[in-house]
Each structure stands twice: as structure tokens, then as C-alpha cells.
C-alpha positions in Angstrom: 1.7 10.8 40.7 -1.7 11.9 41.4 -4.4 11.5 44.6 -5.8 8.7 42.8 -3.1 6.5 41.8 -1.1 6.8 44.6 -4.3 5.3 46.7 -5.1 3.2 44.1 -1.2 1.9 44.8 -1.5 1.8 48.7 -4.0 -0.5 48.4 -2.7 -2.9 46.3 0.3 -2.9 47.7 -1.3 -4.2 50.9 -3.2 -6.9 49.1 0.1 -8.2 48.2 1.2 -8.7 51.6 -2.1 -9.3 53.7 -3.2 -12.9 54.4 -6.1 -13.5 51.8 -8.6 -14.2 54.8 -8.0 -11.6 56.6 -7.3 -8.9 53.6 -11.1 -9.9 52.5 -12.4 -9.1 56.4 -10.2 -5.6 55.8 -11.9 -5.0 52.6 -15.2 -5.5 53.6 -14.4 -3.1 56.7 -13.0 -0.9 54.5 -15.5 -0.6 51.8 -18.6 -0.2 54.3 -16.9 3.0 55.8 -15.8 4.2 52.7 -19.5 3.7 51.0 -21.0 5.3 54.5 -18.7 8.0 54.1 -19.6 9.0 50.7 -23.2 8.4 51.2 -23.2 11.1 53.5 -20.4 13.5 51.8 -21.2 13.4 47.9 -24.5 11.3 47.4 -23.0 7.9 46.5 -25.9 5.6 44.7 -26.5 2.3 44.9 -25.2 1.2 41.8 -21.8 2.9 42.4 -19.0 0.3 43.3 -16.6 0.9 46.6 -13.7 3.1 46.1 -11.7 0.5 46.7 -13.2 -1.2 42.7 -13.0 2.2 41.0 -8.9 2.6 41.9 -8.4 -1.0 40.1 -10.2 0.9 36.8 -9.1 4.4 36.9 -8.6 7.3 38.6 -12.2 7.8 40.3 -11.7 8.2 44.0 -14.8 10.7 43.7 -17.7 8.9 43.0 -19.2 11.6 41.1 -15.9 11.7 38.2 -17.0 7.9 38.0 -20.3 8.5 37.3 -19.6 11.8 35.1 -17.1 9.7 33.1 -19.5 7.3 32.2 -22.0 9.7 31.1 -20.0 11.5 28.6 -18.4 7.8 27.3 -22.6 7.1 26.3 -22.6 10.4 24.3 -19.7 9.1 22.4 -21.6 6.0 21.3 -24.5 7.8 21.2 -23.1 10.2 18.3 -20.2 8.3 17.1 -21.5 4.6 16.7 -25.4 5.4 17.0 -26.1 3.5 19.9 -29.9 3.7 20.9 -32.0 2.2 23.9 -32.6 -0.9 21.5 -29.3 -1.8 20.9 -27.2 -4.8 22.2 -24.2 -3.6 23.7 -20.8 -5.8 24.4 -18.3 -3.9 26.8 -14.9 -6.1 26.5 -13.5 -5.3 29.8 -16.6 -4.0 32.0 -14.4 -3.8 35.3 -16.7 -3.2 37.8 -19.7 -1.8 35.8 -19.1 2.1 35.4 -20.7 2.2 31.7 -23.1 -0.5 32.4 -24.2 1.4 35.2 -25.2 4.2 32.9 -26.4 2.1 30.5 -29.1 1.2 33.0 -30.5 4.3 32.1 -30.6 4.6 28.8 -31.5 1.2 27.3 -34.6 -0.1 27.0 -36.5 -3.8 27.6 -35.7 -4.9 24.3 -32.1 -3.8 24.7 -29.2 -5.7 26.3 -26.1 -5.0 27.7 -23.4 -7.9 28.1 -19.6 -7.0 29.8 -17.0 -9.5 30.5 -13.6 -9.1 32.3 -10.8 -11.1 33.8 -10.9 -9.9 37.3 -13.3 -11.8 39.2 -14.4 -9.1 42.4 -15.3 -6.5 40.2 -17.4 -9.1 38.0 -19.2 -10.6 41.2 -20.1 -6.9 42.3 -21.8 -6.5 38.8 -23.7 -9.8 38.7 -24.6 -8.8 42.7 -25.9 -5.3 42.4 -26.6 -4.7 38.4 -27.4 -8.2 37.1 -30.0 -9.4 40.1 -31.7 -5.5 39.6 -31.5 -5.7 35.3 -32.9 -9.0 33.8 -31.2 -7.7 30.3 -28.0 -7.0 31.8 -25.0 -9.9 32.3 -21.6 -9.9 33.4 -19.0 -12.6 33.1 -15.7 -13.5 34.0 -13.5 -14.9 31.7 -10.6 -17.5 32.3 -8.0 -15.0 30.7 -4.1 -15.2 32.2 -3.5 -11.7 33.7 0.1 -10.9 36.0 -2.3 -8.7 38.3 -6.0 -10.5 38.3 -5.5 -14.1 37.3 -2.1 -15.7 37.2 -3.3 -18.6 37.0 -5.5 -18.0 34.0 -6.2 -20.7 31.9 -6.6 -18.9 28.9 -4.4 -16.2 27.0 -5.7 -13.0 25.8 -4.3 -13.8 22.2 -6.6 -17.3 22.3 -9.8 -15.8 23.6 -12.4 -16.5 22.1 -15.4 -14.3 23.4 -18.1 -16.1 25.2 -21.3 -15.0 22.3 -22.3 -16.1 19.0 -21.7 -15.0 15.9 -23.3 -11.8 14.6 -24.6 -10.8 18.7 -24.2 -7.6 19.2 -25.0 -4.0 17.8 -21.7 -2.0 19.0 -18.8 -3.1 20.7 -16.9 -0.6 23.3 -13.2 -1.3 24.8 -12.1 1.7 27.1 -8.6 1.5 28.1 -8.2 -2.3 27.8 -5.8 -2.7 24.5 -3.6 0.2 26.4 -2.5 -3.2 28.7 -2.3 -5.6 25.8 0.3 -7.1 23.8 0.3 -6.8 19.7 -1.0 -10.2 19.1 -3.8 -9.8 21.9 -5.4 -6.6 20.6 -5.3 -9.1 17.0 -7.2 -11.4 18.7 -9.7 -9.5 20.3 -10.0 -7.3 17.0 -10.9 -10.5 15.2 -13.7 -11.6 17.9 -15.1 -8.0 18.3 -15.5 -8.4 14.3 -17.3 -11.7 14.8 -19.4 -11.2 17.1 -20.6 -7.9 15.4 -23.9 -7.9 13.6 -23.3 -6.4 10.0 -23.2 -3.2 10.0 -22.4 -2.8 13.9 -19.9 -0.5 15.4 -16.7 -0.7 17.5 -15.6 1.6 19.4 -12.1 1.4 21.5 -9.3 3.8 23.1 -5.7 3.6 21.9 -2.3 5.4 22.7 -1.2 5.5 19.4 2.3 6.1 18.0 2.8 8.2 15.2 4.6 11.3 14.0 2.7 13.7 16.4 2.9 11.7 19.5 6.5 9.9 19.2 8.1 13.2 20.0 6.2 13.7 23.1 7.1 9.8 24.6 10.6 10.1 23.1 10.7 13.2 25.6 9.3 11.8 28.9 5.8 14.3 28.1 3.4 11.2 27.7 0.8 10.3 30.1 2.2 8.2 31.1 5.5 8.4 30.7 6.6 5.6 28.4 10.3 4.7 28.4 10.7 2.1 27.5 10.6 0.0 24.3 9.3 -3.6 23.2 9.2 -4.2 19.3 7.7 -1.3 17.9 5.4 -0.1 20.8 6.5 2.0 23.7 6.0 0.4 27.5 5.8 2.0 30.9 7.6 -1.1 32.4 9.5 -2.9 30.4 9.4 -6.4 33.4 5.7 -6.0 33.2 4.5 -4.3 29.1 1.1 -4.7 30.1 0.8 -2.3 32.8 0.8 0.2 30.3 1.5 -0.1 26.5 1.2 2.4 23.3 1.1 0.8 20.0 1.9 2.0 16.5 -0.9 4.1 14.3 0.4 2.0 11.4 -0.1 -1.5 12.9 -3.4 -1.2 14.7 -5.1 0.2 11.2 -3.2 -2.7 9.4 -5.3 -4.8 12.6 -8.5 -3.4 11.8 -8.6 -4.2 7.8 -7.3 -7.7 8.5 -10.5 -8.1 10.3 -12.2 -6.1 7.8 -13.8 -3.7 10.0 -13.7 -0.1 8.5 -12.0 3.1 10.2 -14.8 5.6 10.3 -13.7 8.9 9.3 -10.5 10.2 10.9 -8.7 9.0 14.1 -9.9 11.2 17.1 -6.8 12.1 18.6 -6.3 12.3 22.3 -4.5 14.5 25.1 -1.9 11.6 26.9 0.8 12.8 24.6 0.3 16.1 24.3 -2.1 18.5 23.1 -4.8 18.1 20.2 -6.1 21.4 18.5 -7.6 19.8 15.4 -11.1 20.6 15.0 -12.4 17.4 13.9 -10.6 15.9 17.7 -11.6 18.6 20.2 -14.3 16.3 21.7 -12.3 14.0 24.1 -15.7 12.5 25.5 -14.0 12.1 28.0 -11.4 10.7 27.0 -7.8 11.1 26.9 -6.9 8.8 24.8 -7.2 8.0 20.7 -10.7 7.2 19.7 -10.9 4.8 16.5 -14.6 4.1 15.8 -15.1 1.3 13.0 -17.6 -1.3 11.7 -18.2 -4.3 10.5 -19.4 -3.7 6.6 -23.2 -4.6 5.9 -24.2 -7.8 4.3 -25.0 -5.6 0.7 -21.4 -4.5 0.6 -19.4 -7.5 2.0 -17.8 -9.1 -0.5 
């Protein structure tokens, strides 16, 4: 277990446990020494979110991994889905704003960024400190059943539809979000990040995919994480709670992608969680170490 996720763990294992009025006095407490702190130590900015936010999303107890991460996810879109300071970018499952955060740098005024998510803190720190500072930037939170941030959601993932119209948005981007989804919800949200795509637009989203090169490794205990369990054809961390973490099969998540006719672009970009990746065409992680699968929605001149 690393630094990270065993804070990460600490402190939501004492949410669990901690009256709700006085675990919110403790978090405020706690995330005003922990902001002064890293003020002072590594240069936190302003539109960096507590420590205590970043551990819910990954493993970025230092502020500057956070911001680095984010940095080399934009070059990704920036080569891979041609992203450019006009575009209209949705992030399905913003968390507490580390890409829109460096999206405030690179779009322009007649660009827009839109990010949804089911946990509602990390949305509220967005709309507070991104949204009231960036009139083209919007967060929302969304209804969505989760074990962890909304058990008593009144929507499932496999129902959702996305808040936005039809034909919205210029690329789509969903970082380590179907890696704690069942089968049918990655369908679902497959089929709305294809609707709401303008033609021609690009998605972009991280997988832990099963196939011959990789099913050795999790069959072994060698994954990152270890995944030893399984649940239909996928592979689960726990098997009392799939979601935490969840690796799905190559085979079925291509099969996803033509139902909702959007087009795999070029080969699968291979990541590091199940071992390592020497292929030339895959040695740029981005940052990454998961499986990259770019696609997009075909023009109106070749739609048929």
C-alpha cells in the first residue's frame, strides 16, 4: 500500500465513524492547516483542492503530482483527440477539478469546459473556486447511486442520461471512472458520450483491459491493483464491493464502442497496471497507467 492510499484510507475511515457535524468542523480544521502547510512548503495555488479532495481521486498527496498529472493528461488530448483552446470539453467524472483546473489555461473565451460527478463536496469546491472565477466553466452533480458518495442516489449509472443536448460537445474525456463501473454502466455512458458528441468529436477514456497480455499478470496477483477476484467475465478487487476497482474484457468494451458506433482510432495504447508495455506505438503513458482507447463519433459525410 502506498503513502497515498493509506492516507487516503485513514481518512475515510474516520468519516465513517465521525458525527457528520462535527466530521465537517474537523474537515474544515483540517483542510485550512493542510492548505497553509502546503502554501508554505511546495507553492500550493489557488485553484488546487485540499489534500483531503485529491485522496478521494487519486494518489496526489503532493500538490505538485496533482497539478503535473493534469498537465501531461491535456497533451494527450491535445495530440491524440486534437483538442484546441476553442473546443468544448465534457469531463464525465471531474472529481474535484484537477483537469479542469488545467484547462483554465489553455482554453479560450469561446471555449467551454463542462464536468459532472456523483460526489457532491468535490463538485461544490469546483462550482466555489473554478466556476465563480471562469464564466465558460460548469460543474454539476449528478443524482447517480454510488456505495461510497451517494447511497441514496436516485439514479443508476446504467440509466443516466447526461445532463447536455445532443451533438454538445467537441471531445469527451473519462479518467479512471469505467475502472469502478459495472458492464452495463460503462454501456450506458458509452451510448451518452456518443450522443452528446458533435460529429466528428473525440472520446477519450482509461480502461484496465483484459486480454491475452494482461490476464497472465491478474491471474498471478502482478496487477495494479491486484485483482482476485472474478464477476462474469471481468476481474474485481473486492468481490462485496466490484466497483471499487474493476477490469473489463478488451473484447467486450470494443464490441461497446461499435454498438454506439463510435470508431477505435488506431491501436489500443496499452498501459503499465498489469505489467510492462514495450511496444513502440504505447510508450507514451501521458501519464497514465492505464489503457488509453481514443475513438469518435463518425462525421455527418460518412454516417450512414
Amino acid at each position: 500500500m502506498t503513502r497515498d492510499s493509506l492516507v487516503g484510507g485513514l481518512l475515510r475511515l474516520g468519516a465513517r465513524f465521525v458525527p457528520v457535524a462535527a466530521s465537517q468542523l474537523i474537515a474544515r480544521a483540517f483542510d485550512g492547516g493542510t492548505n497553509l502547510a502546503e502554501r508554505i512548503l511546495v507553492g500550493r495555488d489557488s485553484l488546487t483542492p485540499p489534500v483531503r479532495l485529491r485522496l478521494h481521486i487519486g494518489p496526489f498527496l503532493d500538490p505538485r503530482l496533482y497539478r503535473l498529472s493534469a498537465k501531461q493528461n491535456l497533451s494527450a488530448l491535445s495530440e491524440l483527440c486534437h483538442v484546441q483552446p476553442t473546443s468544448h470539453v465534457l469531463d464525465i467524472g471531474c472529481g474535484c477539478g484537477r483537469m479542469a483546473a488545467a484547462f483554465t489555461r489553455f482554453l479560450d473565451s469561446s471555449g467551454s469546459y463542462e464536468g459532472f460527478d456523483v460526489a457532491k463536496e468535490p463538485i461544490e469546491w469546483c462550482q466555489h473556486h473554478i466556476e465563480r472565477r471562469f464564466s465558460n466553466f460548469r460543474f454539476q452533480c449528478t443524482d447517480t447511486f454510488s456505495p461510497r458518495y451517494n447511497p441514496a442516489g436516485k439514479f443508476h449509472a446504467a440509466d443516466l442520461q447526461f445532463p447536455y443536448e445532443n451533438e454538445r460537445f467537441d471531445v469527451a474525456f473519462a479518467a479512471s471512472v469505467y475502472t469502478h463501473m459495472l458492464p452495463e454502466e460503462i454501456a450506458n455512458f458509452i451510448r451518452e458520450t456518443a450522443r452528446v458528441l458533435r460529429p466528428g468529436g473525440f472520446s477519450f477514456a482509461t480502461f484496465c483491459l483484459l486480454n491475452d497480455r494482461t490476464l497472465p499478470f491478474v491471474a498471478s496477483g502482478k496487477s495494479t491493483p491486484p485483482l482476485p477476484h472474478t464477476l462474469g467475465g471481468s476481474r474485481v478487487r473486492d468481490i462485496g464491493d466490484p466497483s471499487s476497482f474493476i477490469a473489463q474484457p478488451e473484447a467486450s468494451i470494443r464490441d461497446l464502442y461499435s454498438k454506439a458506433a463510435l470508431r477505435i482510432l488506431g491501436s489500443m495504447r496499452y498501459g503499465s497496471w498489469a505489467g510492462p508495455v514495450d511496444h513502440q506505438e504505447m510508450s507514451n503513458s501521458y501519464g497514465f497507467n492505464q489503457d488509453i482507447v481514443v475513438s469518435a463519433k463518425p462525421s455527418s459525410s460518412t454516417r450512414e
